[in-house]
C-alpha positions, 0 to 999 in steps of 0.5 A, a space after each residue: 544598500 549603503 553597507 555594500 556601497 562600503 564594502 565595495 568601497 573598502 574593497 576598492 581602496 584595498 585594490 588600489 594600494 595592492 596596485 601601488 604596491 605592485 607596481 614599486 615591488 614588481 616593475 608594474 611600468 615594464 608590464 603597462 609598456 607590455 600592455 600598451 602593445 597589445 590591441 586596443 581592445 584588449 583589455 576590454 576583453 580581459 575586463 569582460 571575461 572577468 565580469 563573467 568570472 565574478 558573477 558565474 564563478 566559473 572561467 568556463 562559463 566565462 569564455 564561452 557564448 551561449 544561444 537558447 534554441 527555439 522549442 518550436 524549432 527541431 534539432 535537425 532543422 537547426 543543424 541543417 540552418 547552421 550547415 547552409 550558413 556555414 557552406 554559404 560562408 566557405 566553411 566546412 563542416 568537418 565532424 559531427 561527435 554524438 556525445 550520447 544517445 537519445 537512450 542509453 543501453 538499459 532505455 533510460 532517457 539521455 540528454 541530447 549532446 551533440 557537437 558539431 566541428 566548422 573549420 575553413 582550411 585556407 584559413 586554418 593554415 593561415 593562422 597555424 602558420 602564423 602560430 601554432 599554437 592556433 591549431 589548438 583551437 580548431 576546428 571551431 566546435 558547437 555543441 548542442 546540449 539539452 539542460 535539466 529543463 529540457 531547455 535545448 542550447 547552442 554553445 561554442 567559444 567566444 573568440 573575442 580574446 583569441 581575436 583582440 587579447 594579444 598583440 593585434 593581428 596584422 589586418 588580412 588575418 584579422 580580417 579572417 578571424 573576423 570572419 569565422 567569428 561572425 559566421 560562427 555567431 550567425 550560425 548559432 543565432 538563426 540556427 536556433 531560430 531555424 533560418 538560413 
């Protein structure tokens, strides 16, 4: 234990005089002025995706959140579930891709993978014509995806950095953004359940 209290230890203090040397070789002070114009949680977001770097190793898996389906509960009542949150919540559900079948040509058992588009139009365009570049994130997408164990999941992006990483929205658009991200997550946490 001590030896990894060390190491961290070494670790951090090599972190530390990287930033002091950074900041006198490339202007750390401009950047810090950039950042302390960025929404305040911000870099609480960054931070949590990094965590998830570094323990996944992977910055797909990073940005992402992920719901277990209940066993009991099938596919079709889960996606029903997540269609009725989403019209209840004035969003639309705009595409259905079956990215395989149950069996393939030969009747060889696949994984399920399936992904489901959300998107609200008004809100869409609200955001596209603030940027553009939003619309490479729509429609929203949930993907459902059996894994090796048979073990079925709800998987879509998570948006806190697309809400809080830049500069802060102004409020009717964050109020928006909110909104989609709420009912994104409460679609795939009673879907997996199967409530409503």
């Amino acid at each position: 234990m001590n030896l990894i209290k060390n190491i961290l230890s070494v670790i951090g203090a090599i972190i530390l005089v990287g930033m002091l040397v950074a900041y006198v070789k490339f202007d750390l002070g401009d950047k810090m002025t950039k950042v302390s114009k960025l929404d305040p949680r911000a870099m609480g977001a960054y931070m949590d995706m990094f965590n998830k770097v570094l323990d996944t190793g992977s910055s797909a898996d990073a940005m992402i959140r992920k719901v277990k389906i209940n066993p009991e509960v099938s596919t079709e009542d889960v996606i029903e579930s997540m269609k009725s949150i989403a019209t209840d919540a004035n969003m639309l559900q705009v595409g259905d891709s079956r990215m395989a079948e149950e069996y393939d040509h030969a009747g060889k058992r696949q994984r399920y993978i399936r992904i489901l588009h959300y998107c609200s139009p008004s809100i869409a365009k609200t955001f596209i014509d603030y940027s553009e570049a939003f619309g490479a994130f729509m429609p929203c997408r949930i993907l459902i995806v059996e894994d090796d164990n048979g073990d079925r999941w709800l998987v879509t992006m998570a948006m806190e950095l697309m809400l809080y990483g830049g500069h802060k929205l102004p409020p009717e658009m964050m109020e928006k953004a909110e909104h989609v991200r709420d009912t994104m997550y409460k679609m795939m946490d009673l879907g997996a359940e199967g409530d409503f």
